[in-house]
N, C-alpha and C positions, 0 to 999 in steps of 0.2 A: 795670485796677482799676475796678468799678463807678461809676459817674457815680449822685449820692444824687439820687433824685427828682425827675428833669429831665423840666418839660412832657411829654407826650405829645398824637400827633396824636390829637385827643379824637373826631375827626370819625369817625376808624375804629373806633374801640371802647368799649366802655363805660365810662362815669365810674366812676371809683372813688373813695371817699370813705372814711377812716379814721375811725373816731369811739372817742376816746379820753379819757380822764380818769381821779381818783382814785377808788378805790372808794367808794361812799354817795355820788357826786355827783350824781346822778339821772341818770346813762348810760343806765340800760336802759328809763328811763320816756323818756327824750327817741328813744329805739331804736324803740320799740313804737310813740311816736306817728306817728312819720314812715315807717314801716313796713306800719303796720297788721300786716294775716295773710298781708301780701307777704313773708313768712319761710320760712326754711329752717337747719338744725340740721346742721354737719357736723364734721369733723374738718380742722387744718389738714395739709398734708402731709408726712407722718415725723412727726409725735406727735402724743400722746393730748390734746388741747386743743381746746378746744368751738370750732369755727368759725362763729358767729352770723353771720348774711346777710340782707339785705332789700334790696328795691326801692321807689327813693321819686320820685316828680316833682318835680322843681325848677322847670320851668315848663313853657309849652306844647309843648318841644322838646327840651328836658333833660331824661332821665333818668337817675337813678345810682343805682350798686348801695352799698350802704351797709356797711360791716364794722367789725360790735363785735367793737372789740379788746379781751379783755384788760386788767381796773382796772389802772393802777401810780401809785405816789407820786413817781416821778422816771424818770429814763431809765440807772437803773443798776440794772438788773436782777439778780435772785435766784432767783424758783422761774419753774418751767418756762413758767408761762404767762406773766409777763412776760418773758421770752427773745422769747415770740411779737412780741410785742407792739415789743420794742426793734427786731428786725431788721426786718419792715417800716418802722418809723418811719427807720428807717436808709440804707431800699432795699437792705438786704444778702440779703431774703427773692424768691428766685427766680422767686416763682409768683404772687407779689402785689405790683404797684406802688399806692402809692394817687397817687391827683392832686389832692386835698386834703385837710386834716388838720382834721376837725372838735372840736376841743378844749369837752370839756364841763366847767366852773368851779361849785363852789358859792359864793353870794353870801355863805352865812353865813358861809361858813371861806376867805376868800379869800385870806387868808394863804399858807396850806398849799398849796392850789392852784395859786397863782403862781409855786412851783418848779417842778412842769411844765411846766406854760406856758411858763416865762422859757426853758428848754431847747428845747421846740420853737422857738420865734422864733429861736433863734440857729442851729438845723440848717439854717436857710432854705431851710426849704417852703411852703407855702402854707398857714397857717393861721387858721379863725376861731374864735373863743371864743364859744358859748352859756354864759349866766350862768344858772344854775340856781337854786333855793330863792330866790329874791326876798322870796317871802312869810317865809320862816320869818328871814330876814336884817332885814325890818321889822320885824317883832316884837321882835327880840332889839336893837331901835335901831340898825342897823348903816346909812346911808344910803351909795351910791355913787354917783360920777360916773363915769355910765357913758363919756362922753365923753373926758372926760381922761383917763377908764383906755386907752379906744382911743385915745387922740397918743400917751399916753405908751410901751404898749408895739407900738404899729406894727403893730397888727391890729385888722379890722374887731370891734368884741363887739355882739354882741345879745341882750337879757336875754327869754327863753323861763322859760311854765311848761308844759311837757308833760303833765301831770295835767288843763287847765283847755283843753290847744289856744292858749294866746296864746303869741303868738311866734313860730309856726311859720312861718306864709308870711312874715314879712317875714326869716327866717333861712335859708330856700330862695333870698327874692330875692339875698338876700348870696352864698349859695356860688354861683348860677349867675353872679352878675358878678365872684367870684373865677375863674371858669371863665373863662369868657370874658377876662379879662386874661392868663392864664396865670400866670406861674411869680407869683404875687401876696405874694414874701415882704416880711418887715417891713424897712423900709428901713434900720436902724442894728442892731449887737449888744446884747443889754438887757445884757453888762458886758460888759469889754474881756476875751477869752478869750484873744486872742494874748498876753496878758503869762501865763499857766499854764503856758506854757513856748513860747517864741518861735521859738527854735531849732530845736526838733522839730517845730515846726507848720511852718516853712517849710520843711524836708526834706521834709517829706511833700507839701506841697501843691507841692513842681517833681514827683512823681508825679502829682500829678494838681489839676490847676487849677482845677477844680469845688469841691472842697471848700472848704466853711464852714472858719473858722476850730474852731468849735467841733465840728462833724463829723470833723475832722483830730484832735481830741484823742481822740475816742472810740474811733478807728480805732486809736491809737498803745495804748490800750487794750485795749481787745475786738477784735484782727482776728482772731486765731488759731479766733475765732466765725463769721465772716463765711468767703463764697465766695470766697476770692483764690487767684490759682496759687501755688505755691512759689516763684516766684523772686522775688511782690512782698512775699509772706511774709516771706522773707530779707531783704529788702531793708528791710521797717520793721523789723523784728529788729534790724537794724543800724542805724536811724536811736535807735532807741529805747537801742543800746549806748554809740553816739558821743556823743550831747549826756544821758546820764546822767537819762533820763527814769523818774520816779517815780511811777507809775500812782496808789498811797495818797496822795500827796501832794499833786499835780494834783487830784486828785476832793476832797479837805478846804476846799483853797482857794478851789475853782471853789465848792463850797457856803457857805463863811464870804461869798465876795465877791455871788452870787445874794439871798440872803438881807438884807445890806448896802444893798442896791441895793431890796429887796422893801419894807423896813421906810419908805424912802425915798416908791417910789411910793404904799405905804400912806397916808401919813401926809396924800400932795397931793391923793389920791383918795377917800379910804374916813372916813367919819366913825363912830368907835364908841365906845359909851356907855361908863363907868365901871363898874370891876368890883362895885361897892356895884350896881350892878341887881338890878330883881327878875329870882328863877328863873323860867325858863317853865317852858310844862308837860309838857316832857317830865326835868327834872331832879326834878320834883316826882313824876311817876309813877315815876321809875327808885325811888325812896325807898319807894314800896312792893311794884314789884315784884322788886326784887333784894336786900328784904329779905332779914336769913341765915335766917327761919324761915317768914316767909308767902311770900315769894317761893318757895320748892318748892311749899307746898301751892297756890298760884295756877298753880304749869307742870305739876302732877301732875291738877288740876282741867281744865287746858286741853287736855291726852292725854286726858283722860275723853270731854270733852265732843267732841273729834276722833274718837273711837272709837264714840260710841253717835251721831254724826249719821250714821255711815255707813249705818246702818241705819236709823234712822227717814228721812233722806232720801230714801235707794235704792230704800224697800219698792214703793211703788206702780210707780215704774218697774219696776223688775224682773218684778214679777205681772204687769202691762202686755205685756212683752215676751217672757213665758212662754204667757201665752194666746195671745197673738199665732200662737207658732210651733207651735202644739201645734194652732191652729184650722189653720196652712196644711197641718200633715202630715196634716191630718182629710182634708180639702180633696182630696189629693194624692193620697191613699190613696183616698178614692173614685172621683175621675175617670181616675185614670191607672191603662191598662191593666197588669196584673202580668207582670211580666218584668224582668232584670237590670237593667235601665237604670231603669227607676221606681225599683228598689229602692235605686240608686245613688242617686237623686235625696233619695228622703225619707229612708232611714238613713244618708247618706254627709253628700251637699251640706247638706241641713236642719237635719239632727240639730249637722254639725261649725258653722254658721251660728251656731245658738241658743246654741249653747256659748263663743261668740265675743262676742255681742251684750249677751246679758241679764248680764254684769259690767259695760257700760260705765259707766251708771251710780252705780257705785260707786267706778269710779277715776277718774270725770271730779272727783264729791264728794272724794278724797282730796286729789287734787292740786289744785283749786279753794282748800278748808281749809289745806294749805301754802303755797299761794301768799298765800293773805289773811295767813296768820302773819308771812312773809318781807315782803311790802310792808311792813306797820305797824310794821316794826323789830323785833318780840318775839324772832322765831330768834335774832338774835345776844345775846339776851340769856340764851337757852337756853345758849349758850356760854358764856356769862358765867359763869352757876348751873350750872355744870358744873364747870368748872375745876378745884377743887379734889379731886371728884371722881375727874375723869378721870385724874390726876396718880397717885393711888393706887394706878392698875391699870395703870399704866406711859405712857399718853396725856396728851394736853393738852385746852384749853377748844376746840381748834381742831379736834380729830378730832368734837368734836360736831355740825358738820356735813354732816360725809360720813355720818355714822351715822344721821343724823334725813333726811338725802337718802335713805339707805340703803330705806327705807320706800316707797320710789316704785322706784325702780330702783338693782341694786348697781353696775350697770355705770359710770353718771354718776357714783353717789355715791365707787365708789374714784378714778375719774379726777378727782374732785375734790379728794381728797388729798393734791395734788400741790401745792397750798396750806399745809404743813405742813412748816416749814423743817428740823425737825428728822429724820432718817433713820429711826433705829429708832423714832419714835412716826409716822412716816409710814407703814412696814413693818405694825406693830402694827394699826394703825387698817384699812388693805389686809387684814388675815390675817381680820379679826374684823366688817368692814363686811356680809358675805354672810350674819351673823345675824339681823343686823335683819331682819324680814318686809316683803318688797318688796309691792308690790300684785299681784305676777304670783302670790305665795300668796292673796291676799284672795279669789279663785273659789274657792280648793278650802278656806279657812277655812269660807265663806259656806255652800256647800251642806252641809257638814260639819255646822256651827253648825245649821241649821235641819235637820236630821236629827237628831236625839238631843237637841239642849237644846231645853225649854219656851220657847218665846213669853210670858212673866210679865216683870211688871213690877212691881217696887218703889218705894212710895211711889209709885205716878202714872206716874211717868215714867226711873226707872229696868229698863234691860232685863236681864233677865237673860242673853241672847245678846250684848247690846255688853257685857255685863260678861267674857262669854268672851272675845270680841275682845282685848279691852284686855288680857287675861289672858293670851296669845298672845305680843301683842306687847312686853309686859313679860319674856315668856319668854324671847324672844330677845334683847333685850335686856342683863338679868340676866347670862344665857348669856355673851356678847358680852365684857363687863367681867369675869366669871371668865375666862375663856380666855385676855383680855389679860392680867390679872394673872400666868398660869401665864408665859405666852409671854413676858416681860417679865425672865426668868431667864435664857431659854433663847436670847435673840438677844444677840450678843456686839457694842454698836455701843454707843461712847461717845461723847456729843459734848452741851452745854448743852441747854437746852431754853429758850427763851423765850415768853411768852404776849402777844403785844402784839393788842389788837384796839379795833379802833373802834366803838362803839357808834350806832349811826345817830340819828338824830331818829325821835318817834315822826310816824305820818302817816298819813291815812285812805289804805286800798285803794287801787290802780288797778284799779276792777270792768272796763273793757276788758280789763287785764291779763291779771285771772284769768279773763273767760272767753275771751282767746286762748289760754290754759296749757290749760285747761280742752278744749278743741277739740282743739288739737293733740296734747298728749297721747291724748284718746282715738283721734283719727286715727293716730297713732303704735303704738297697743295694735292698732284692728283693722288698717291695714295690712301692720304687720312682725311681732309676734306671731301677728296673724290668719291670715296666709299659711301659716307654721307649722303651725298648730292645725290646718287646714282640707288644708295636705299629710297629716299624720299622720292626721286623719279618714278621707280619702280611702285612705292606704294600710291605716289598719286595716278599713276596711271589705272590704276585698277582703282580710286574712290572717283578718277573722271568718267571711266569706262563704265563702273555699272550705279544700280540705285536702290535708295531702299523702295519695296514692296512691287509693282508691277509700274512704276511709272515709266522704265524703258521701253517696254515692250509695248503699251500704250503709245509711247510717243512716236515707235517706230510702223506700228500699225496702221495711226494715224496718216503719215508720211507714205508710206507704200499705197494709201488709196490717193492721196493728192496730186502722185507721180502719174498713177495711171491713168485719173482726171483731164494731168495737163502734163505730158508725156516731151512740150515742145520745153518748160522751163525746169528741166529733170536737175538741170545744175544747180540751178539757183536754192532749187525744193531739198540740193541735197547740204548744201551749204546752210540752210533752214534749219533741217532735221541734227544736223553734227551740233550748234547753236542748243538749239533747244534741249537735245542728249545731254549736255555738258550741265545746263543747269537743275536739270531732275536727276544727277547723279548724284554722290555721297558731297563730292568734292563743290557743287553745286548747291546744294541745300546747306551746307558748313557756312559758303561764302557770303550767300545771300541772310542765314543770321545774324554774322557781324557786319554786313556793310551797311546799316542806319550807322553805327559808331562810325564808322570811315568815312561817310558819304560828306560828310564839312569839307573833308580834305581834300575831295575832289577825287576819292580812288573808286573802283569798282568792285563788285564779288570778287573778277579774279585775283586782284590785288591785293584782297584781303586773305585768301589762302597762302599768298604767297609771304607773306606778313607771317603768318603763323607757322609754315613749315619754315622758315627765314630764322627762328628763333634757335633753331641746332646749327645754324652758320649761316654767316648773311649770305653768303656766295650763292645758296641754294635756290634764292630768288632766281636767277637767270636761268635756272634747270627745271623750278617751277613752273615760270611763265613758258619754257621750250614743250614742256610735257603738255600744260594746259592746248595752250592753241595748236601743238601739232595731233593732239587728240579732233580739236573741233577742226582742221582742217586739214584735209590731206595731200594737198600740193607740197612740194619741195623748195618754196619760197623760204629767203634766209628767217631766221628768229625777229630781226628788225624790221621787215618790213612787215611781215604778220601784225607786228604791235604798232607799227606805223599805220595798218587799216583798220586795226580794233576801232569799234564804236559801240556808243552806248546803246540802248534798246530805243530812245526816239533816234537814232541817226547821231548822234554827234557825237566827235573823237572824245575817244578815252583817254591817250595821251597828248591832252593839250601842254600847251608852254607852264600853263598854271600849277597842269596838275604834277606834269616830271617834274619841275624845282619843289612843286609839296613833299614828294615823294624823295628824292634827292634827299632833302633838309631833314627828312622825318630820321633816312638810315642813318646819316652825319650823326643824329645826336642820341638814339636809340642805343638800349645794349645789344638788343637782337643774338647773344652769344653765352649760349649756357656754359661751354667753356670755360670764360672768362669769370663769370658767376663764382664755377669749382675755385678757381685759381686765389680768386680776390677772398673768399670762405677757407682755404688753406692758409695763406700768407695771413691772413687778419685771426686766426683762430677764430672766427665767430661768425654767425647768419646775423647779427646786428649789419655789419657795411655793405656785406652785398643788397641785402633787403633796401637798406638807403639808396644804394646805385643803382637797384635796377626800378624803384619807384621814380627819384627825381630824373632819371635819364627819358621814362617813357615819358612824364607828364612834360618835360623840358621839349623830348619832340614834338609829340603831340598838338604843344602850343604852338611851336615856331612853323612846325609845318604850317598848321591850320593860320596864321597872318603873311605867311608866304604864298595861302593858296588865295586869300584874301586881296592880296596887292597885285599880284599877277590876272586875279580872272579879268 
């Protein structure tokens, strides 16, 4: 049977440090300080639960690696990610031991918080309490002894604000001399846990002598969760038959006597004011922003103004970063000699490069805009003003979340709905989250947008193109919520639904925050997107470049006698011959197969490759369509206007008004994301939903485009 969280030789390998707490208790701002961009994003092992990781110095010879666990309100776990979170605290988790338990406490609500706490101190591991909100705990007149808090519950506390940096080194010096003592648990249990049932705890612990008294109860528990062989399986099986032990009962008790005991150390420690106090002011703003009638038009105002900064932010970078790459192919194209390899260089490497670069911009501004919303507390209040809402179309205020995550990425935003106790609105929210327009649409919105809609601005400073945007993204939205509605019939899962959620305090930014969000994220788009983008570049420039059997050499044949014919229209014959090359190449015969399916919609051949190399990431399209025409034309003109002279083979434009809103409406509602596919086939254990999602999403675009392309011609 595993031994829970016993010292290790620290000298052989790296510190490990747990950092755990209730949700809203400043965990991830106290994560980020002591972190910094010493971070990394992964997955823990066997499920889809965000593995947050940093590297922090404890002193001149200590370093440790840091793991945000996981918010929970207690150690009796419910959804997936608190499982994470209990089995490490447990040492039941195979691949992570930690070697100390950094417990993050908020000062306001220290009440609440002291039920975790009180459980870790009796698992007896090593832990120390960061006291968080200090400031917002003054305000509200709440004074503590911090001292008597620490005799009383038998761990070091030290009161940290991570927003401001105090705290931090003198909370370093504390873990590295809990280090250095080793196993540093609190000397007494904060209640007597052997009276929860005496008998089964002493069975169990002649198994195993290590265990806590209170660790022995959770084992009698939860073990059929934990790594044990079968025969000690059987064995507490049988502890738990002989002495008549009652898991519902044990767990009421241990919470009526914690609590008992909580209200106790309150009262020797914690001085707080009468409920006759004044409201601060975040009970004051909830009053107008979660009003039932201005509270919408205030979160319908704040999507506005998310949608047209994108654009007025992004404009100059992006022109920035277009001339940029339009002078180097100038550049590239004059000094390097002509031959395959150049031509790799500027229509392959450059072209798939630009098509990579000039979005950043604009998703570093999205996610920046989300991350300022989620610091200042607003998102969950989005939740809030949802609620009733969501409930209509078979969801809760909880799927608002994943949905408004959904808008950066679908992949995070479904694995986030694993937060969502209830099954069929967890299903629901999964089926219908790939509506939302992630930002991996926002490239092929953006160039779209600024192709066919006017650059106008109403009253000043309203744009006519963020009006599109918003337009978009309201689409899929809209979309989203009928589709859950329909689906809501058609999934056979009955079980409560509850909406409990905590509302945060409001709180200025952490602007480090967002711009480590901000960083990583974009570092996140061009490395693992980028790669993507810049493979499929790479391979369509070589299915553009050549063709099956001899039709290039044919076409070029043909061409070198018509130059020499008419020697005076060499331009136009060469602009001919790049044209006609493109369509008797690989990438040319693919397109012109499936463009009878496309052609309702108003697309072309090339828009039909780009439709299909689009399905490894929608973003790809903009690196597609840069590779295609900077193949067929070799001027240094920007990507936009190339597609702004595209035309069809009788003369007339390819992208008319008709056909970008087809095109637009088609990505809006499309999966386009084998990603997301993987993700939604993980989380759902089955090819039954994604096969649903990615049927009804094509045939849903499909339709919509094709009576968007109908109304507009």
């Amino acid at each position: 049977m595993p031994v829970l969280l016993q010292p290790h030789p620290l000298s052989h390998r790296k510190l490990h440090i747990a950092l755990v707490g209730n949700p809203n208790s400043g965990k991830s701002s106290l994560f980020n300080s002591l972190t910094g961009l010493n971070q990394k994003v992964g997955n823990f092992p066997g499920v889809t639960v965000d593995k947050k990781t940093g590297t922090t110095r404890l002193d001149d010879r200590t370093e440790a690696e840091l793991i945000d666990l996981p918010g929970t309100y207690s150690l009796y776990p419910r959804r997936a990610d608190e499982w994470v979170a209990y089995k490490v605290l447990m040492g039941a988790d195979t691949d992570l031991k930690a070697d100390v338990v950094l417990l993050v406490a908020d000062a306001s609500n220290l009440k609440r918080n002291l039920l975790f706490c009180s459980q870790m101190i009796d698992l007896k591991i090593p832990v120390v309490m960061a006291l968080t909100m200090n400031d917002i705990a003054s305000k509200k007149g709440i004074k503590i002894d911090i001292s008597g808090l620490e005799a009383d519950l038998g761990i070091p506390v030290v009161a940290v604000n991570p927003r401001k940096n105090k705290g931090l080194n003198e909370l370093k010096k504390v873990l590295a001399q809990v280090v250095k003592l080793g196993n540093n648990a609190a000397p007494r249990d904060f209640i007597d846990n052997k009276k929860l049932a005496p008998q089964a705890i002493d069975a169990l612990q002649e198994l195993d002598t290590s265990l806590s008294d209170y660790a022995a109860v959770h084992y009698l528990i939860n073990h059929e969760s934990f790594p044990l062989s079968e025969n000690v399986q059987r064995k507490i099986e049988q502890i738990e038959i002989d002495h008549k032990f009652n898991p519902t009962k044990t767990q009421a008790e241990e919470i009526m006597q914690r609590y008992t005991r909580i209200r106790q150390l309150m009262q020797q420690n914690v001085l707080e004011p009468g409920p006759l106090e004044k409201k601060l002011f975040t009970d004051k703003l909830d009053n107008l922003l979660l009003h039932h009638t201005w509270g919408y038009v205030i979160l319908l105002s704040v999507l506005f103004l998310l949608f047209q900064s994108i654009f007025w932010l992004a404009a100059f970078p992006m022109d920035g970063i277009e001339w940029g790459f339009a002078e180097i192919s100038g550049w590239l194209g004059t000094h390097l000699p002509s031959g395959w390899w150049s031509d790799l260089i500027i229509n392959g490497l450059v072209a798939g490069l630009s098509g990579i670069l000039v979005f950043v911009p604009q998703i570093m501004i999205l996610f920046g805009l989300i991350t300022i919303l989620e610091d200042t507390g607003y998102m969950a209040r989005v939740s809030f003003l949802s609620d009733r809402l969501m409930r209509k179309v078979g969801l809760n205020g909880k799927s608002v979340m994943p949905m408004v995550s959904g808008f950066a990425c679908a992949v995070p935003a479904i694995m986030s709905a694993r937060n969502i106790e209830n099954r069929k609105e967890r299903l629901l929210t999964i089926m219908v989250t790939p509506l939302m327009s992630c930002s991996a649409r926002l490239p092929v919105y953006t160039i779209l947008i600024s192709l066919v809609i006017d650059d106008t601005y109403y009253f000043g400073f309203l744009s006519l193109q963020g009006l599109v945007m918003m337009a978009l993204y309201l689409l899929g939205t809209v979309m989203a919520l009928i589709v859950s509605y329909v689906m809501k019939w058609f999934i056979n899962i009955s079980e409560k639904s509850f909406f409990i959620l905590e509302l945060p305090i409001y709180r200025a930014p952490r602007w480090k925050n967002v711009v480590i969000t901000m960083v990583e994220k974009a570092r996140i788009f061009v490395t693992d997107a980028g790669k993507v983008i810049m493979i499929i570049s790479l391979l369509l420039w070589f299915l553009s470049s050549y063709g099956p059997g001899d039709r290039m050499e044919k076409t070029e044949t043909k061409y070198v006698a018509l130059i020499q014919q008419m020697p005076d229209q060499i331009d136009s014959l060469q602009k001919q011959l790049s044209t006609e090359k493109l369509q008797n190449s690989y990438a040319g015969v693919l397109g012109q197969f499936i463009e009878p399916a496309i052609q309702p919609l108003g697309y072309d051949w090339k828009i039909g490759i780009s439709l299909i190399t689009s399905f490894a990431a929608r973003e790809v399209f903009v690196g597609t369509m840069a590779t295609l025409y900077s193949v067929e034309e070799s001027d240094d003109s920007s990507l936009r206007a190339k597609l702004q002279s595209a035309k069809h083979a009788d003369g007339s434009k390819v992208y008319t008004l008709a056909a970008a809103l087809s095109l637009m409406v088609f990505y809006v509602l499309a999966m386009q994301c084998m990603s997301t596919l993987a993700v939604v086939k993980r989380e759902t254990k089955s090819w039954k939903w994604p096969t649903i999602q990615l049927i009804y999403m094509t045939v849903l675009a499909y339709g919509m485009s094709w009576i968007t392309y109908v109304i507009f011609s």
